[in-house]
C-alpha angles and dihedrals in degrees: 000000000000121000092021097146112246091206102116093181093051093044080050096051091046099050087043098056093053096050100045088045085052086055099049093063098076091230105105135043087225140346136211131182139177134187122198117199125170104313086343122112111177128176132184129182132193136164137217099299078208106058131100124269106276100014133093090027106208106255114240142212081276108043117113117233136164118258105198112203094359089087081070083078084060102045086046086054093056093051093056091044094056087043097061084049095053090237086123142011115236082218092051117132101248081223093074093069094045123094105257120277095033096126140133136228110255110071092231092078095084086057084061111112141176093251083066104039081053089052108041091246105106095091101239114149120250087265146013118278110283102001099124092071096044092050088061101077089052095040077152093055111009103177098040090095100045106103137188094262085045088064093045093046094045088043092059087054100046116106110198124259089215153332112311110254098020119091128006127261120177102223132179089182082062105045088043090052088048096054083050094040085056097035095055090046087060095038089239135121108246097257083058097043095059106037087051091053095031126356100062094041090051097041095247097160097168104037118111158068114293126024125242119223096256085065107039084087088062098047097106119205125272127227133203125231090277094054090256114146115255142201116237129257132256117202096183096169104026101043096145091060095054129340111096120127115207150150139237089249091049094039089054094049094054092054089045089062097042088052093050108016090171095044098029106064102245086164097226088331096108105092090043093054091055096046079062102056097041105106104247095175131024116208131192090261107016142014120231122208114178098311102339132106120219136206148153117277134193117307107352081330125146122215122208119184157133144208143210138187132162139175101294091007146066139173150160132209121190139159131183115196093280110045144352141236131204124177134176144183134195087219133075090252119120106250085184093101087052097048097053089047091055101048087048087063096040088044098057090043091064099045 
């Protein structure tokens, strides 16, 4: 990574800056950021300047946090990963690695493959048939009550938005059938399914589903758009759409790894990592590799990224090809703006 500034204090004071600024805004409980550039791993944390003694605790490099669709980094990852090991084929029908019988009307669905629902381009709708009313009783936790059979049962009634593999439709309902779909295919639930493929290898040690007892001390509380405390959420069904737990050092690691495979000990990972990044599919607005999301940015620059947000959390994550940015709150605001912001500044600073 050439031109990445060596300078830690003014990397500090840049990423500082950013995230105090974020809290003085009023609009998150707490906020946390880190920037990895080249060997450099900073993070900064700040709360609401404006809350009372003792409440809204800044989160730290340790807190745990959920991290919403971000975890569908982590799920395309997985894929990629079982790919390399010929465990999978990114072209596979999804319907292989359903129980017989799980179908959906339009005939298009068996061209369906891995590779789409990856890639947003199955054409498979935002959510499953008929979950916005049911996620109206459990407005606090929409998809506890979203079961396996659930999934089966909505995936008979879904018509297709449109051909597999020809226009680009972001879907939880896609990337969640595609952790089960994984998961199944290695007789595993999803958390073990991916901190047996990524997180051990990568030394995640506090990225998952559930929370052992040693952690739940570091789960910090959520809290909704208006700054009211919330419960967390359960995706029982959809988990690789979701329902990753994590924190700002893991969540570092895993973009330092993405910026520098080879250097970075990604511990057979690296191939896999790549095969992520690589554009599959260009739209009119964005491109879309496996997982991540991909933009212009800057002068000639690329964006990857990804973000999460849940009902009391919210984060980004983003690299160019020169740093990465990763920023979390412990509150249901979008810290996207923040985290764009930030690389940009990170960005100039290593051309």
């Amino acid at each position: 990574l050439s031109g990445v500034p060596t300078d830690r204090r003014t990397l500090t004071s840049v990423l500082k800056d950013h995230i105090e600024r974020g809290a003085a805004s009023g609009r998150f409980a707490g906020l946390v950021g880190a920037v990895v550039a080249g060997e450099e791993i900073l993070i900064e944390a700040a709360r609401n300047a404006s809350a009372k003694p003792g409440s809204a605790a800044a989160p730290g490099p340790d807190t745990i946090l959920e991290i919403g669709s971000v975890t569908k980094l982590f799920t395309a990852l997985a894929l990629s990963a079982q790919a390399h090991r010929r465990r999978v084929d990114l072209n596979q029908p999804v319907r292989s690695l359903l129980p017989p019988g799980v179908d959906v009307r339009s005939g298009a669905w068996h061209e369906a493959s891995l590779q789409h629902l990856a890639t947003h381009t199955s054409g498979l709708p935002r959510l499953p048939k008929g979950f916005f009313l049911r996620s109206l009783h459990r407005l606090d936790d929409p998809y506890a009550d979203f079961e396996v059979p659930d999934l089966y049962a909505s995936l008979s009634r879904t018509r297709l938005r449109s051909r597999p593999g020809t226009r680009f439709h972001y879907s939880n309902l896609g990337m969640g059938l595609l952790g089960h779909a994984l998961s199944r295919n290695e007789g595993v639930d999803y958390g073990e399914l991916v901190g047996t493929l990524i997180c051990a290898p990568l030394g995640l040690r506090d990225t998952g589903v559930s929370l052992a007892p040693d952690q739940e001390a570091r789960f910090i509380q959520g809290h909704d758009r208006r700054g009211r405390a919330t419960g967390p959420w359960h995706i029982p069904a959809l988990a690789g759409a979701g329902a990753l737990l994590s924190t700002p050092s893991d969540l570092a690691r895993f973009l330092q790894v993405q910026l520098a495979p080879d250097r970075a000990g990604a511990e057979g990972l690296e191939e896999a990592i790549r095969a992520t990044q690589a554009e599959r599919f260009s739209g009119r607005r964005t491109g879309v590799g496996l997982g991540w999301l991909i933009s212009p940015f800057g002068t000639g620059g690329t964006l990857r990224w990804h973000n999460g947000r849940t009902g009391g959390y919210s984060a980004f994550l983003g690299m160019t090809s020169l740093a990465g940015v990763a920023v979390l709150a412990n509150s249901a605001r979008s810290v996207d703006g923040i985290g764009t912001e930030l690389l940009r500044a990170v960005t100039e600073m290593s051309q």
